[in-house]
N, C-alpha and C positions, 0 to 999 in steps of 0.2 A: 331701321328703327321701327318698331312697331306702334300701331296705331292705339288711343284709347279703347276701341272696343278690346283690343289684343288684350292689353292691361285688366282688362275687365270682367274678362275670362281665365286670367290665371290664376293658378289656385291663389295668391296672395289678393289680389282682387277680389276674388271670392270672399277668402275671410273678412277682406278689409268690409266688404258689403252686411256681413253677418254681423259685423262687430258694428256695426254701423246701428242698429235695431239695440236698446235695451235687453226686449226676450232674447231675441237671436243672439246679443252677448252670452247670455247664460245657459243659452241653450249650446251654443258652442260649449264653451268651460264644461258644461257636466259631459257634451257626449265627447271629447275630450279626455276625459276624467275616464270615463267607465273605459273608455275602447283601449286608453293607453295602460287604465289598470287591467284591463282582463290579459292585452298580451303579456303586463309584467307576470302577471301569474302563473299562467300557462309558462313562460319561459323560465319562473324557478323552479316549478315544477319538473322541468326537464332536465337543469341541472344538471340533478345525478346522473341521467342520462349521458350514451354516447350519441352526440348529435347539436344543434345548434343550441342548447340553451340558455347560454350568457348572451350568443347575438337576438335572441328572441327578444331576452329583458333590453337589452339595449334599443332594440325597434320599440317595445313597449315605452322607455325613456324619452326616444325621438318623438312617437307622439306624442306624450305631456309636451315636451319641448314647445311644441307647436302655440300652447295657450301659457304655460304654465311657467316664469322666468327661474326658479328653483330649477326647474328639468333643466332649462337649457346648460344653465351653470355647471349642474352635476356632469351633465352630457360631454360639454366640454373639458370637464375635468377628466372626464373616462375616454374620451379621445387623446387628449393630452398622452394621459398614460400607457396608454394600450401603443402610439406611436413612442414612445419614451422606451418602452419593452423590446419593441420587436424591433428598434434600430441596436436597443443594445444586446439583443441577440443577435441578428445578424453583422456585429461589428467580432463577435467571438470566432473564435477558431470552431473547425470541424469535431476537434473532438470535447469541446466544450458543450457545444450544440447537440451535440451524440448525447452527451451525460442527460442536459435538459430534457431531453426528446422521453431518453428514458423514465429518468424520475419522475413527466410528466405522466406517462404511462402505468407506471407503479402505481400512479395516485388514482387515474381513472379509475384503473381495477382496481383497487379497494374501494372505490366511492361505489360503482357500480357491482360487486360482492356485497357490500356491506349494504346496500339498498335492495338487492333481490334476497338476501337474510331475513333482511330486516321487516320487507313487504310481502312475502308469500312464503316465508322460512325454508330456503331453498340455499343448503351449503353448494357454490357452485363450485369450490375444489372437489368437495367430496363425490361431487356427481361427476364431473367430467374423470376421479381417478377412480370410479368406479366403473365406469363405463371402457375404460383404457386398459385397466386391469382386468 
């Protein structure tokens, strides 16, 4: 078992200390606030993107979590589901999984065509059958 200082030193300790102060409540809550809003940003941002940026907003989520009882709900909710998905993908057969794999696929590329269109108007079929051709 670990000692009071142990406790004292974990990050829940921690907060528990900061929460413990009026300022240092608020002052948690906002930088809280700003740190967990900027990674959500950054990770819709990325979205379109091929790369992490649904798990970006969700670490952005995690933080609010921390202060914020809304986050953790949502949080939970988007756990919930995300386990609720991928058991019931991997309960499907091979070529069920084949089909999602793909139509997941279809969809990137057009999110990410339709985002390099859209952001520097660049057909990227047209370039890549121009260049092929």
């Amino acid at each position: 078992m670990g000692t009071k200082a142990d406790e004292d030193r974990s990050p829940t300790g921690v907060l528990d200390r900061i929460r413990a102060n009026p300022t240092g409540r608020m002052a948690l809550k906002v930088g809280i606030g700003v740190l967990g809003g900027l990674v959500v940003v950054v990770g819709i941002i990325l979205i379109p993107f091929p790369g992490p940026g649904w798990a970006i907003v969700i670490l952005g989520l995690a933080i609010w979590a921390i202060e914020f009882a809304w986050a953790k709900s949502l949080l939970e909710f988007t756990k919930r589901h995300v386990q609720g998905w991928t058991h019931w993908i991997g309960r499907q057969s091979l070529p069920v999984r084949a089909l999602i794999g793909v139509v997941g696929m279809i969809f990137v590329s057009a999110i990410v065509w339709a985002s390099v269109k859209l952001s520097f108007g660049i057909d990227l079929i047209t370039e890549i059958r121009d260049r092929l051709g």
